[in-house]
N, CA and C atoms as a LAMMPS dump frame, in Angstrom:
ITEM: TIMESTEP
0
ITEM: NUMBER OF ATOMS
324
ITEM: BOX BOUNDS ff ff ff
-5.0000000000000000e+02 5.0000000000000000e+02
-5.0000000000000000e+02 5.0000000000000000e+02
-5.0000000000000000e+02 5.0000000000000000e+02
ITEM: ATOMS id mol type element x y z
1 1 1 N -369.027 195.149 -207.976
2 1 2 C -367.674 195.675 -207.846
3 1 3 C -367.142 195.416 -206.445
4 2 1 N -368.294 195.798 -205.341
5 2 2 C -367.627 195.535 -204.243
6 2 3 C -367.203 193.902 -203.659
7 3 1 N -367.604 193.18 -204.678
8 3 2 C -367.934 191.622 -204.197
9 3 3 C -366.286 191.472 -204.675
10 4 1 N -365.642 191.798 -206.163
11 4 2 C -363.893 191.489 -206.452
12 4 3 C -363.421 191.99 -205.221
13 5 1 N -363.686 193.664 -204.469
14 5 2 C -362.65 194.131 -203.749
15 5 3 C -362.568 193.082 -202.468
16 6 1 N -363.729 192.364 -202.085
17 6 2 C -363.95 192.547 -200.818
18 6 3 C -363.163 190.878 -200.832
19 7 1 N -363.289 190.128 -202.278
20 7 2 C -362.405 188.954 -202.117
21 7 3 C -360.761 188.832 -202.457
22 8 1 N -360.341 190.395 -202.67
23 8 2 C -359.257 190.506 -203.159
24 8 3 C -358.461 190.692 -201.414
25 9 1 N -359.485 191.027 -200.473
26 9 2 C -358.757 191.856 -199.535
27 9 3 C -358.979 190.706 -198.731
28 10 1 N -359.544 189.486 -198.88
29 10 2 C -359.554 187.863 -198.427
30 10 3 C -358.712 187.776 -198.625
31 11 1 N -358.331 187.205 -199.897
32 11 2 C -356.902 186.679 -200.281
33 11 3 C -355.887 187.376 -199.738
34 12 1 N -355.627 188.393 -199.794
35 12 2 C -354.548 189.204 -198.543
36 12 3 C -354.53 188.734 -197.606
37 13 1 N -355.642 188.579 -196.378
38 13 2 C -355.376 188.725 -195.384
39 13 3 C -354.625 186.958 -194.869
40 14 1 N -355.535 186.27 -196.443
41 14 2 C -354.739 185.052 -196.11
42 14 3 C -353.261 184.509 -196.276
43 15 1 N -353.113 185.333 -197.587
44 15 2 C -351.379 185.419 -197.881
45 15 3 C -350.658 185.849 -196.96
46 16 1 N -350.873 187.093 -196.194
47 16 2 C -350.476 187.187 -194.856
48 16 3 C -350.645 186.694 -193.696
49 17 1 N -351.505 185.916 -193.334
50 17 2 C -351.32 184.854 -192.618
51 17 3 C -350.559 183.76 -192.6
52 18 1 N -350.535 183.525 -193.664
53 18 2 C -349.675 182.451 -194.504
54 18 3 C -347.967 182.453 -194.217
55 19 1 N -347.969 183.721 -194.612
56 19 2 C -346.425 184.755 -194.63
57 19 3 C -346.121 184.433 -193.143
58 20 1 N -346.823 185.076 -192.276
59 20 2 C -346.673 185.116 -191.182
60 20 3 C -346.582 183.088 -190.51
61 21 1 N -347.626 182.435 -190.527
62 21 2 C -347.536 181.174 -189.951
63 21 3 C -345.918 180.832 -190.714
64 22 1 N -345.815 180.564 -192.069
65 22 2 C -344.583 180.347 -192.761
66 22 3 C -343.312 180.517 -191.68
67 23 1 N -342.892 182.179 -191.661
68 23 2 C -342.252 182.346 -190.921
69 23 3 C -342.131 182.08 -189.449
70 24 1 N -343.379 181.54 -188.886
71 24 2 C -342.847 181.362 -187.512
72 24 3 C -342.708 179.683 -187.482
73 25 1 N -342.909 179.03 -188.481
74 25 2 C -342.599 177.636 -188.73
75 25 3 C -341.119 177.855 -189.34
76 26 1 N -340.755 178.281 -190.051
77 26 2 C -339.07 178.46 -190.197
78 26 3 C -338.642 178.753 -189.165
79 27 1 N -338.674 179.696 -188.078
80 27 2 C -338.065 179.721 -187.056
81 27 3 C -337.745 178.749 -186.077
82 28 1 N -339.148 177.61 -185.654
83 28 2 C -338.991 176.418 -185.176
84 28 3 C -338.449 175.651 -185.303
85 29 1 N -338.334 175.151 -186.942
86 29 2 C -337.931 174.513 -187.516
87 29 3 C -335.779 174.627 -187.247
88 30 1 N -335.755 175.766 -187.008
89 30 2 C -334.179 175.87 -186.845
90 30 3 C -333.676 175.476 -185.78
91 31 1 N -334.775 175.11 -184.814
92 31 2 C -333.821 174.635 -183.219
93 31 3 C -334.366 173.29 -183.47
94 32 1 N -335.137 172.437 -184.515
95 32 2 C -334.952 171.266 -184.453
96 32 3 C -333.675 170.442 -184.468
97 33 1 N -334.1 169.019 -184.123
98 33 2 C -332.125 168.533 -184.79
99 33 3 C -332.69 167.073 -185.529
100 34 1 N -331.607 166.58 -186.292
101 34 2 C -331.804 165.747 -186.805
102 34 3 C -330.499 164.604 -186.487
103 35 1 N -330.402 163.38 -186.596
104 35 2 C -329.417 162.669 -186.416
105 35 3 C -329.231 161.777 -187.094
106 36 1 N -328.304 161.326 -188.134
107 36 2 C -327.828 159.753 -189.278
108 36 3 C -326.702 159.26 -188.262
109 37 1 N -326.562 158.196 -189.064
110 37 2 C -325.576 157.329 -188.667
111 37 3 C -325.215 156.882 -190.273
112 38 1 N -323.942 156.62 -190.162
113 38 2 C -323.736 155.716 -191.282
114 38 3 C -321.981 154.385 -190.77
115 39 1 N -322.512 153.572 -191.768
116 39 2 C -320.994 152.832 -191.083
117 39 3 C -321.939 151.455 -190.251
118 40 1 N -323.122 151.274 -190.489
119 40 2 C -323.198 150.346 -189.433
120 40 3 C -323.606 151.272 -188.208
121 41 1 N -323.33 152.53 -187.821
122 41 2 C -323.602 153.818 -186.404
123 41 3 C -322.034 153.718 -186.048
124 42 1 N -321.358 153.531 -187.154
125 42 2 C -319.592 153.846 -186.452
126 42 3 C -319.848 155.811 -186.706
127 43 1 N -319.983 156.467 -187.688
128 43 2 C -320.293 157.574 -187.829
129 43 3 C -321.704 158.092 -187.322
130 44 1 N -322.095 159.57 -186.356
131 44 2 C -323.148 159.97 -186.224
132 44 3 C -323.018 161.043 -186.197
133 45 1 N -323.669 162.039 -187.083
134 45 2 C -324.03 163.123 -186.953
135 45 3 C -325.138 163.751 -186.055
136 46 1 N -324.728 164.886 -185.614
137 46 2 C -326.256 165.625 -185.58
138 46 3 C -325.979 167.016 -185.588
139 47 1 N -327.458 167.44 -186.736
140 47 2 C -327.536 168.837 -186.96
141 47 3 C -328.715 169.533 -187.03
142 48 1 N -328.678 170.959 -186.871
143 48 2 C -329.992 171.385 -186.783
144 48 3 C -330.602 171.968 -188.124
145 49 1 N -331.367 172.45 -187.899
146 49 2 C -332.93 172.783 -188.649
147 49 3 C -331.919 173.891 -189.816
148 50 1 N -331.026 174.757 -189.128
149 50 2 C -330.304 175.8 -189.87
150 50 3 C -328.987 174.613 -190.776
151 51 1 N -329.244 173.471 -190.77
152 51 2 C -327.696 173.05 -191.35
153 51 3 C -326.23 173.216 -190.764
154 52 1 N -326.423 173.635 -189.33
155 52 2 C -325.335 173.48 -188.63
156 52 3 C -325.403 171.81 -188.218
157 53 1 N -323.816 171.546 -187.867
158 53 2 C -323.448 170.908 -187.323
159 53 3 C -323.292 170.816 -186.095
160 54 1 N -323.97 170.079 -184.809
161 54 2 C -323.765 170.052 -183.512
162 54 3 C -322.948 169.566 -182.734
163 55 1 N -322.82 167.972 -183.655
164 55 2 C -321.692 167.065 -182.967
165 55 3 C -321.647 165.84 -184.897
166 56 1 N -320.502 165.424 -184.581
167 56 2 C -319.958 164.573 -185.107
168 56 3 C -319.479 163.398 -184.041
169 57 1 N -319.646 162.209 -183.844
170 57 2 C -319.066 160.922 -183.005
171 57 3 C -318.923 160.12 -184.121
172 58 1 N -317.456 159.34 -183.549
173 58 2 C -316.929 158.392 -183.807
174 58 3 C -316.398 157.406 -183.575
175 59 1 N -316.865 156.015 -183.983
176 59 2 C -316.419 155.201 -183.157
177 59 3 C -315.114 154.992 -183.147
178 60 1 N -314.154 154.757 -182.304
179 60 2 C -312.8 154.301 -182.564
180 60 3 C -312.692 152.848 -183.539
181 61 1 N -313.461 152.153 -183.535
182 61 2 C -312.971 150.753 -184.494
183 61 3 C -313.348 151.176 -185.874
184 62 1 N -313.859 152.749 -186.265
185 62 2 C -313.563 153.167 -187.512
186 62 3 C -312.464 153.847 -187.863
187 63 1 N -311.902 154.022 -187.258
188 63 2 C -310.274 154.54 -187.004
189 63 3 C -309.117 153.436 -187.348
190 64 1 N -308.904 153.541 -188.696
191 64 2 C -308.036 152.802 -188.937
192 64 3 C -307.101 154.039 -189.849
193 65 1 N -306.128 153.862 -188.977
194 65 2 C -304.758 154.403 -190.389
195 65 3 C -304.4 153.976 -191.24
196 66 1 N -304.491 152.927 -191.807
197 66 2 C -304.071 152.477 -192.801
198 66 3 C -305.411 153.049 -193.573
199 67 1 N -306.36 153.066 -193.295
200 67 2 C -307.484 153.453 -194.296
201 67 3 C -308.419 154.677 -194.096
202 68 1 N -307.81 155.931 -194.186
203 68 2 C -308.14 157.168 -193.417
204 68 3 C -309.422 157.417 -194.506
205 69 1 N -309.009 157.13 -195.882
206 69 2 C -310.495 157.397 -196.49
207 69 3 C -311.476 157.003 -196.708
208 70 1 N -311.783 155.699 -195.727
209 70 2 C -312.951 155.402 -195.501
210 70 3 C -313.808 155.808 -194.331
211 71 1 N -313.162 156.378 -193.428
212 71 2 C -313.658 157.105 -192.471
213 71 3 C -313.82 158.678 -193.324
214 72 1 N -312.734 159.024 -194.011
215 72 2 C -313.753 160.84 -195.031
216 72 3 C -314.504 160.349 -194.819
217 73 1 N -315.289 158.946 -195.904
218 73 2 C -316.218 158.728 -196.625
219 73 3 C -317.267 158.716 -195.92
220 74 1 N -317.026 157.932 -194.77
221 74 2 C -318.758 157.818 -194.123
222 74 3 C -318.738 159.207 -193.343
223 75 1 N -317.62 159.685 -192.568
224 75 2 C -318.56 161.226 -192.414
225 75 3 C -318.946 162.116 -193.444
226 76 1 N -318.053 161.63 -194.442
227 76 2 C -319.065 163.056 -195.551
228 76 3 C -320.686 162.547 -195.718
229 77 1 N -320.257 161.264 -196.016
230 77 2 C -322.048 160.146 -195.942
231 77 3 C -322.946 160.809 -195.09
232 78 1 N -322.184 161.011 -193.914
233 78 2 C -323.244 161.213 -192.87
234 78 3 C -323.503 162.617 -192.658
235 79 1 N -322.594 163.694 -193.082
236 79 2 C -323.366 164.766 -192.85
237 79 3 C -323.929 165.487 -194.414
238 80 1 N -323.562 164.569 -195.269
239 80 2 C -324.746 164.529 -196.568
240 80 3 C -326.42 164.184 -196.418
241 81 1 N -326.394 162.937 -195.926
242 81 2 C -327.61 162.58 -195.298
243 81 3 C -328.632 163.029 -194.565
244 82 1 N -327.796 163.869 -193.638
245 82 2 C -328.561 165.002 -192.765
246 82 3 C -328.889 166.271 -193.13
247 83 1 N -327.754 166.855 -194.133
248 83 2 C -328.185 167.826 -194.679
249 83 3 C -329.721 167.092 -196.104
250 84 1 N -330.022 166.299 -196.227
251 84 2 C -331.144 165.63 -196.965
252 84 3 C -331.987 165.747 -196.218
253 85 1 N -332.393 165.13 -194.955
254 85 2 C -332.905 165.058 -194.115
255 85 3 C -333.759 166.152 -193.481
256 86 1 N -332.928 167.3 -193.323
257 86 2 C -333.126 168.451 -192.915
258 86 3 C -334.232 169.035 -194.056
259 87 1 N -333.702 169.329 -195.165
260 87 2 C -334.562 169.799 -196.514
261 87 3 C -335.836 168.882 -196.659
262 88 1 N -336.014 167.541 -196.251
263 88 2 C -336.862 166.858 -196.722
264 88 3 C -338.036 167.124 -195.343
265 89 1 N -337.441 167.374 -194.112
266 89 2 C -338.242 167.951 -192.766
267 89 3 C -338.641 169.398 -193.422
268 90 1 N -337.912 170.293 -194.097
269 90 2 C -338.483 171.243 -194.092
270 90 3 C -339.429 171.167 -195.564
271 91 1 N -339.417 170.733 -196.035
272 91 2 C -340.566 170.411 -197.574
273 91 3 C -341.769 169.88 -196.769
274 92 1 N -341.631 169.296 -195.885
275 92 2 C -342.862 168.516 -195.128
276 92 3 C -343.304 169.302 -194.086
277 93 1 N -342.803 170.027 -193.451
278 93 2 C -343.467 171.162 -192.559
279 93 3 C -343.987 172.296 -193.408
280 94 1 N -343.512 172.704 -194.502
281 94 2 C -343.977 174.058 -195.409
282 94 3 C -345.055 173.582 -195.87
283 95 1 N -344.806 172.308 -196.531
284 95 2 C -346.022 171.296 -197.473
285 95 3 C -347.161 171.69 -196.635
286 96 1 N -347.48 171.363 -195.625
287 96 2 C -348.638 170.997 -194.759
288 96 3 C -349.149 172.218 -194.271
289 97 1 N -348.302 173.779 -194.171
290 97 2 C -349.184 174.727 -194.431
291 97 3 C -349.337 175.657 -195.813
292 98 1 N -348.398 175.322 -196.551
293 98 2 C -349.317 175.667 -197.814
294 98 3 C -350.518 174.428 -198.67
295 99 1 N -350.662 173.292 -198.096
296 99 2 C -351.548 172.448 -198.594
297 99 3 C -351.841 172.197 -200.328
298 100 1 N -350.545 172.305 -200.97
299 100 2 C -351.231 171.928 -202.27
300 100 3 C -351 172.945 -203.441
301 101 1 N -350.95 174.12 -202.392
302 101 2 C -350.857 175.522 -203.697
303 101 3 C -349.821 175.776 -204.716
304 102 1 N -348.681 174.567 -205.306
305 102 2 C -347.845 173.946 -205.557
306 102 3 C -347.33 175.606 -205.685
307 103 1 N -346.808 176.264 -205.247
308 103 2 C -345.74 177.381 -205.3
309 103 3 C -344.492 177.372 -205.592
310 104 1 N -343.643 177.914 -205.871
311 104 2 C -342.882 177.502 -206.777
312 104 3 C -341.591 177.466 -205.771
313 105 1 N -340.6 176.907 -205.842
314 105 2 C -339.709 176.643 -205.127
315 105 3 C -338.772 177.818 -203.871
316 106 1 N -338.295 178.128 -202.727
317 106 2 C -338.238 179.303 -202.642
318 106 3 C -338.876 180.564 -202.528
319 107 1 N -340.371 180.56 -202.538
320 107 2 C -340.819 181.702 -202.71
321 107 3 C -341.294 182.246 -200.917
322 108 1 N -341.176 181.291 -200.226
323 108 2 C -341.438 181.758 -199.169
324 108 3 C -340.519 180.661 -198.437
């Protein structure tokens, strides 16, 4: 009997470890930054770990008036990309401390 309790109170102390490393890797993870380009690097974003936006640059020879929606296009491109980017940094930092325990999306 005492051999279930004593591996039940393992597994705790590791889920809470877990909990705990988790969270202080989300926290890091939010002052990272990430940066795309799109356009050739006429458009560049950069944003952080939280999905903010830091800066947007642009080159002026993407600045055409006659064709304002191709400049939308590549900044929406580009801060689409980063917001990808960002999620795919954070699947790969969580990945590597839960190792495998395929958990289900969200749960931590």
């Amino acid at each position: 009997m005492f051999g279930k309790g004593a591996n039940m109170a393992g597994m705790m102390k590791k889920v809470q470890k877990l909990q705990s490393d988790m969270a202080a890797l989300q926290e890091e993870l939010k002052t990272r930054t990430i940066e795309v380009s799109t356009g050739g690097g006429v458009v560049n974003v950069e944003m952080t770990g939280e999905k903010r936006v830091l800066s947007i640059k642009i080159d002026p020879s993407a600045v055409d008036p006659e064709d304002v929606e191709m400049l939308e296009d590549l900044v929406k491109a580009a801060v689409n990309e980063a917001i990808t980017k960002v999620d795919d940094m954070m699947a790969t930092e969580m990945g590597k401390l839960t190792g495998g325990l395929n958990l289900p999306p969200g749960m931590f």
